[in-house]
C-alpha positions in Angstrom: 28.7 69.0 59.9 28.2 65.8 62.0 27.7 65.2 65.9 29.2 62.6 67.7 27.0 60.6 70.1 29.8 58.4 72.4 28.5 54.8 73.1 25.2 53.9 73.1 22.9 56.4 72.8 21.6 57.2 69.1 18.4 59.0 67.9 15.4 58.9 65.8 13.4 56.4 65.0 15.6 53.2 65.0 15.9 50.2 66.9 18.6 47.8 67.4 19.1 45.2 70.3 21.9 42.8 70.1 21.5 39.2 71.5 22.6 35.9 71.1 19.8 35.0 68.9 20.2 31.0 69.6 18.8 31.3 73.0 15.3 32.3 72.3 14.2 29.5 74.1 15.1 30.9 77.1 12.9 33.7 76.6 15.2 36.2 76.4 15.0 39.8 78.6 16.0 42.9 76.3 16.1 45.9 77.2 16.5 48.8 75.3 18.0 52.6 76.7 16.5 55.7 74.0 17.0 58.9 73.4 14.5 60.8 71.3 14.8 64.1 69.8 11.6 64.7 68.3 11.0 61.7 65.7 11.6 60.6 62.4 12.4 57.2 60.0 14.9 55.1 59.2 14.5 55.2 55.3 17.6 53.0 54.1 20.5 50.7 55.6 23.4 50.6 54.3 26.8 48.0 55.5 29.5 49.4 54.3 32.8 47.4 53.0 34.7 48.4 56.0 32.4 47.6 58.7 30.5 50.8 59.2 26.8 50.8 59.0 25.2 53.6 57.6 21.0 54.8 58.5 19.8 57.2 55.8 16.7 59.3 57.9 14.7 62.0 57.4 16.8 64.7 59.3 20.5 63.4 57.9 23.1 60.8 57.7 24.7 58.0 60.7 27.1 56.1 61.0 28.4 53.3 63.6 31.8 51.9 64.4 30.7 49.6 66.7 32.1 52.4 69.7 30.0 56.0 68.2 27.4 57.1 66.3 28.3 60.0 64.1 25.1 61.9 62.5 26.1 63.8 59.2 23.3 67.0 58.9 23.0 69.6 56.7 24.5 72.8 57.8 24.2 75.8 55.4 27.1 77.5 56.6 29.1 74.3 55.8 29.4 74.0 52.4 31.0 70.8 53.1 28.1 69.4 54.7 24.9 67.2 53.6 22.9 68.6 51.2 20.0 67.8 52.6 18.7 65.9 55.6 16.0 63.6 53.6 18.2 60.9 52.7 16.1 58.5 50.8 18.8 56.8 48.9 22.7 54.8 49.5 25.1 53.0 47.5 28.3 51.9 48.0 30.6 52.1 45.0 33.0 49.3 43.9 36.0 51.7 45.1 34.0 51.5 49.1 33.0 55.3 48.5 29.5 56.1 49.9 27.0 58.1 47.4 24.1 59.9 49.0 20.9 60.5 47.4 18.1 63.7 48.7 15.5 65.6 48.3 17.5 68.3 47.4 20.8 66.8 45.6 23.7 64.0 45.0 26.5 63.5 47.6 29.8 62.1 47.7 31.3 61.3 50.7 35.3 61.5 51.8 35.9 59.0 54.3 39.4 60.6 54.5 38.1 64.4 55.7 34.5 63.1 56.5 33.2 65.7 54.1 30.7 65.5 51.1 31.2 66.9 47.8 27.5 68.3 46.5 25.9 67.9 43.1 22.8 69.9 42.4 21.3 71.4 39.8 22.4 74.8 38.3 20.1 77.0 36.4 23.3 78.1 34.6 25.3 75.5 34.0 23.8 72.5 31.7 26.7 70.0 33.1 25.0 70.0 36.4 22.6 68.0 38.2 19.4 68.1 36.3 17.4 68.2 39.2 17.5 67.8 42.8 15.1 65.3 44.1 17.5 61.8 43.9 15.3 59.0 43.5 17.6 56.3 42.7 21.4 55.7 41.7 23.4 52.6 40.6 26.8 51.5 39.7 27.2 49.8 36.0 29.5 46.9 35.5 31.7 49.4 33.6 32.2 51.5 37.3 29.6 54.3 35.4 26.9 56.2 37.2 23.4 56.9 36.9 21.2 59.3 38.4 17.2 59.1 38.6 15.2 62.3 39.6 11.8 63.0 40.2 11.0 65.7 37.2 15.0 65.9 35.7 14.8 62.2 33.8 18.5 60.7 33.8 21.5 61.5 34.6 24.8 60.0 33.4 27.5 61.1 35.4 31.9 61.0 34.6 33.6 61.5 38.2 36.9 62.5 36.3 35.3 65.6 34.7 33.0 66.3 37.4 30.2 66.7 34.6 26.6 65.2 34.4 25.2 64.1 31.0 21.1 64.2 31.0 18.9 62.2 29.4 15.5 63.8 29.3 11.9 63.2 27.7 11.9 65.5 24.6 8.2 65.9 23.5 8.8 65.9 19.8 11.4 63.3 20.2 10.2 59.8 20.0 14.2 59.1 20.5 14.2 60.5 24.4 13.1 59.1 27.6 9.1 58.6 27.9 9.0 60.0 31.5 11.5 62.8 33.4 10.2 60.8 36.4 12.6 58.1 36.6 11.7 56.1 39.5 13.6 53.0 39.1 17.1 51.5 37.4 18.3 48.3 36.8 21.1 46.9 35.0 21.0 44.1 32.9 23.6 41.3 31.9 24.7 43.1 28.8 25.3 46.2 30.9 22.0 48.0 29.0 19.9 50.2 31.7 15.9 49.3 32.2 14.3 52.6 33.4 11.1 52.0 34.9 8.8 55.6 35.3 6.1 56.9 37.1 3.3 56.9 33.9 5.9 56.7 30.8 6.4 52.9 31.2 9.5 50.7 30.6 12.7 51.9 29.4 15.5 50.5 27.1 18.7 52.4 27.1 22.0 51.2 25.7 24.7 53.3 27.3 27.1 52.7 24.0 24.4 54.2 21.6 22.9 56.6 23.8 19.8 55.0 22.3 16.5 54.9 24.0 13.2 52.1 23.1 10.4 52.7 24.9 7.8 50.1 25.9 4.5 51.7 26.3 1.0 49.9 27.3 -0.9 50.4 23.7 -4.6 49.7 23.9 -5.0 47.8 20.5 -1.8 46.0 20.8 -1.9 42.9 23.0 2.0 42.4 23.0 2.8 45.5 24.2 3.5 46.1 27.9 0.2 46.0 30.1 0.8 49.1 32.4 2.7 52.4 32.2 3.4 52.4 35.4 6.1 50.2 36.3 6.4 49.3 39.7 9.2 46.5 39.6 11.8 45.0 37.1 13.1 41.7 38.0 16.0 40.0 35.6 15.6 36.2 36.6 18.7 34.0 36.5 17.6 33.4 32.8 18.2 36.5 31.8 14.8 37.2 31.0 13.0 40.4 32.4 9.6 40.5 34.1 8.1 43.6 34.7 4.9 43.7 37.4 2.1 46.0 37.0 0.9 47.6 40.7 -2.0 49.3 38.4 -4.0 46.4 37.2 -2.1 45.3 34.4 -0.8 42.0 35.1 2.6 40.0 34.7 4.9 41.2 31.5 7.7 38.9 30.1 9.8 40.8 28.0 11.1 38.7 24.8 14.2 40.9 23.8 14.3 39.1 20.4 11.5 39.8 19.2 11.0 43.0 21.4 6.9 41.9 22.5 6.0 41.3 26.0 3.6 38.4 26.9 1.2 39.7 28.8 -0.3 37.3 31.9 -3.4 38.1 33.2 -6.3 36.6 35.3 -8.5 34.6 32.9 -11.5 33.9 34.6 -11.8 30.7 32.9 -8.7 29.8 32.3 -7.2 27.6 35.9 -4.0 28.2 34.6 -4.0 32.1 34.2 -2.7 34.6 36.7 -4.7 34.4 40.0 -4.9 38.3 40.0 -3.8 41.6 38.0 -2.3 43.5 40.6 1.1 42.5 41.5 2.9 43.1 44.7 6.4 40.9 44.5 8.3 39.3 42.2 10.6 36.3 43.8 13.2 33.6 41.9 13.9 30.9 44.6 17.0 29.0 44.8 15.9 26.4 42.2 15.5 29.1 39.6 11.6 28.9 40.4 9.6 32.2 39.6 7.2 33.2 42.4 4.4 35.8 41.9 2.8 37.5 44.9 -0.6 39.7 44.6 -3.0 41.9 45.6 -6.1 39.4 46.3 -4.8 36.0 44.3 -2.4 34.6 46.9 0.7 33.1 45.2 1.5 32.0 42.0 4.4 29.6 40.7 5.2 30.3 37.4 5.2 26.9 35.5 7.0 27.3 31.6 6.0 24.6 29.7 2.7 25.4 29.6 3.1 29.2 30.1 1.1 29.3 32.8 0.5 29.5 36.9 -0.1 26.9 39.6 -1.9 28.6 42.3 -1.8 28.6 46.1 -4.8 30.2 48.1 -6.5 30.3 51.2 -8.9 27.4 51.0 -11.6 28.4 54.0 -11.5 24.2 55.3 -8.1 23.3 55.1 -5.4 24.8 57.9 -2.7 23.8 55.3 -3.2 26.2 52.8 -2.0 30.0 52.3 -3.4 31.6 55.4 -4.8 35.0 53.5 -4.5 35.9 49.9 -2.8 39.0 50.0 0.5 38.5 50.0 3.1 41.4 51.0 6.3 39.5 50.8 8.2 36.6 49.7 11.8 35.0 50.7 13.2 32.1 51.3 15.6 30.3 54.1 18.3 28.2 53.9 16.4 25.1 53.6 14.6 25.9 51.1 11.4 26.9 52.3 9.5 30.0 51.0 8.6 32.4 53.4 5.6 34.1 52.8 4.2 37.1 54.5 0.6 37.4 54.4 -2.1 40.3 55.0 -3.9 38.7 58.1 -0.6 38.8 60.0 1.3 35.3 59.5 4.4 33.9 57.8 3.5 31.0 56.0 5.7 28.1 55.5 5.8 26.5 52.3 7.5 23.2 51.5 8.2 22.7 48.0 8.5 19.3 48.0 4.9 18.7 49.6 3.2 21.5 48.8 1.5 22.5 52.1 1.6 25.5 54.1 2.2 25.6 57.7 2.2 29.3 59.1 3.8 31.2 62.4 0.7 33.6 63.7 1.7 37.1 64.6 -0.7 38.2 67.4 -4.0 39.8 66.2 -4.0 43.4 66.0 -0.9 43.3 63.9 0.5 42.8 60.2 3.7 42.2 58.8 5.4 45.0 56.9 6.5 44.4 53.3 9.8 42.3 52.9 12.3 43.7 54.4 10.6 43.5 58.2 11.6 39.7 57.5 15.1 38.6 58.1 16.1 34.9 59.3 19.2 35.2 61.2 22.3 33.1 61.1 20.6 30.8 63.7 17.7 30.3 61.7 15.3 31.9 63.8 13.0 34.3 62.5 12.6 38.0 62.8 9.2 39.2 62.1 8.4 43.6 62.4 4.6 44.2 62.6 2.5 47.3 61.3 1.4 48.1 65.2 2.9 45.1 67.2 6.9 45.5 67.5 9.0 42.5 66.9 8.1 39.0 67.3 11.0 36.9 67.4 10.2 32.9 66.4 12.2 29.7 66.2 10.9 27.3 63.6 12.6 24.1 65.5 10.8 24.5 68.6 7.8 27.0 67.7 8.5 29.1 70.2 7.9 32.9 70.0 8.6 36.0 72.1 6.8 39.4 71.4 9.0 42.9 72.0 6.8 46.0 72.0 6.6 49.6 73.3 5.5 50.4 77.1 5.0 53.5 78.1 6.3 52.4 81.2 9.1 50.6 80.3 11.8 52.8 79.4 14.0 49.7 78.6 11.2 48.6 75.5 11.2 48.8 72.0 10.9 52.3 71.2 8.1 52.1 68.4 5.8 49.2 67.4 5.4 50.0 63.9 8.2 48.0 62.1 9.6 49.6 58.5 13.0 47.4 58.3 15.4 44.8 60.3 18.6 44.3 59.1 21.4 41.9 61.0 24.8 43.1 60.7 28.0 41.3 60.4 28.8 40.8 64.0 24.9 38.8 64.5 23.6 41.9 65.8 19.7 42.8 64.9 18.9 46.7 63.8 15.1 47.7 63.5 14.1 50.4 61.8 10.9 52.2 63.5 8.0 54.9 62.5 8.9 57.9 64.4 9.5 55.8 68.2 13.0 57.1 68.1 15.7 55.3 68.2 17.3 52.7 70.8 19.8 49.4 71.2 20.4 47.2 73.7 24.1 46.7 75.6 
């Protein structure tokens, strides 16, 4: 079941306005036209192959042409409708078809009849679905899928026979997954899956033996892996895997040779140790450079001949420092510069090459938002989404910045102030996902 909305009005809580980004010196006027029916959140963006782009939300499924908006819900007397109208996951496969994962199943959608085929779990049939809530999918190099669920483990699933293979924890089994709560998959360069679960730890599988080696935190072993709960997996360009701990246990390197992790920590007398336990984001810049954001150490450049850290803090006396020492995001632009989001509300410039900071300050009351409310647009000028301030909008050449936010009275603002993504889309336009403001774009 879809609706079709025709030109330009849309719904829920998303934001897009399209300008000519290179005239923000001009301080540009944008104005926005809504239409809210009765809130929501953009969870996931997805640009499709073709053009199309594709906002997974918390009551169903859109798409854009560029002419309509088209919003897929679930219908239960259409059995050829969504499954559900969480959608909290998107991928597109290597053929361009669109897979769709909810709170309560798998979808495949036709492009050709604009319908979805449904996966979910049967009680009575062990080929299903092992369970309903999605949590993530990917693609193999091989064109295979996989299925994470929140309480059904892994799923391995063969579009030809229509039929799911699961891979659960088994609790005699040492041989089965650690955790049914498979919260994260990533492929490495061998094509072997790294599961990463909500209390079991870290994963191995290899897809050709159907073999599983777990990597659990073991109190008397120091070369196991500091934390069972895995919050990220990151394969750096070396093919080596780094695993970050959000519950206190540090930095892993995984040494797949010898199968031990090295476990870096903060060493209070050790300068060249981890500034801080608790790690937020894992970054490779494009010198092959391995960036570690955290908690309450600021940054950390990962330095391998002596296995260690340099650091980069806010010192309270010098302005060119890193302005706070939380740090919520890191990227990069295309001269090479980190960007670096920081608690107190500013995007720090770092220059490699002379190793000072000079940061943009997002008015006070607000904070950036996690990486993705980041995004440097083809003209270079930055796009910056605030927990509680809109959208500041600011040109490194000639420092200039312009603040969008809600009015009440302006029915042509931003529809929400509290930023969750911005995403620019092939044709330069900027889309801003919103907390529950509804949704609007500018003509």
């Amino acid at each position: 079941m879809f609706i079709k909305i025709k030109k330009i009005l849309f719904i829920l809580s998303f934001s897009a306005f399209f300008l000519s980004s290179n005239t923000l010196g001009a301080n540009p006027s944008i104005r926005f036209k809504h239409i809210n029916t009765g809130g929501g959140s953009v969870l996931s963006i997805l640009n499709d192959r073709t053009g199309f782009l594709w906002f997974g939300t918390f009551i169903g499924l859109v798409r854009y042409d560029g002419y309509d908006f088209k919003v897929f819900n679930s219908a239960s007397n259409y059995p050829t409708s969504l499954s559900d109208n969480s959608v909290k996951v998107m991928i597109e496969d290597t053929q361009g078809n669109i897979w769709i994962g909810t709170e309560d199943g798998l979808n495949f959608f036709n492009a050709k009849t604009e319908t979805f085929t449904v996966y979910r779990h049967q009680s009575n049939n062990p080929k299903s679905l092992s369970h309903n809530s999605v949590t993530s999918i990917i693609e193999d190099k091989q064109g295979h899928f996989w299925v994470g669920t929140n309480g059904g483990g892994l799923n391995y699933f063969n579009p030809k026979t229509q039929e799911f293979t699961h891979y659960r924890h088994q609790t005699n089994d040492s041989n089965t997954l650690s955790h049914d709560a498979v919260w994260s998959i990533a492929e490495d360069y061998r094509g072997h899956l790294w599961l990463g679960t909500w209390g079991g730890g870290l994963n191995h599988f290899n897809p050709k033996t159907e073999a599983f080696v777990h990597y659990r935190h073991q109190t008397n072993n120091p070369n196991s892996l500091s934390d069972d709960i895995v919050r990220s997996i990151f394969e750096d360009s070396q093919n080596n895997l780094w695993v970050g701990s959000g519950g206190g246990g540090g930095l892993s390197f995984f040494d797949p040779k010898t199968g031990e992790f090295t476990i870096y920590r903060h060493q209070a007398k050790n300068p060249n140790s981890l500034s801080d336990d608790f790690i937020t984001t894992i970054f490779e810049d494009s010198h092959n450079k391995l960036w570690v954001g955290t908690w309450d150490g600021g940054l950390n450049l990962f330095n391998p001949e002596i296995s260690g850290f340099s650091h980069y803090s806010q010192q309270e006396h010098d302005p060119s420092s890193l302005s706070h020492n939380t740090v919520r995001s890191i990227s990069e632009d295309n001269q090479g510069n980190l960007l670096v989001g920081t608690d107190d509300g500013k995007i720090n410039y770092f220059n490699p090459k002379i190793t000072q900071f000079t940061y943009y300050q997002i008015p006070s009351d607000s904070k950036t938002y996690y990486g993705n409310s980041i995004v440097e647009d083809k003209h270079g000028n930055l796009w910056l989404g605030t927990a509680g301030n809109g959208i500041n909008l600011f040109a490194p050449q000639t420092q200039q910045s312009t603040n969008y936010s809600h009015n009440a009275n302006d029915p042509f603002s931003l529809s929400g102030d509290y930023i969750l993504s911005i995403y620019e889309d092939k044709q330069g336009r900027i889309w801003v996902g919103t907390w529950g403001g509804g949704r609007c774009f500018s003509r």
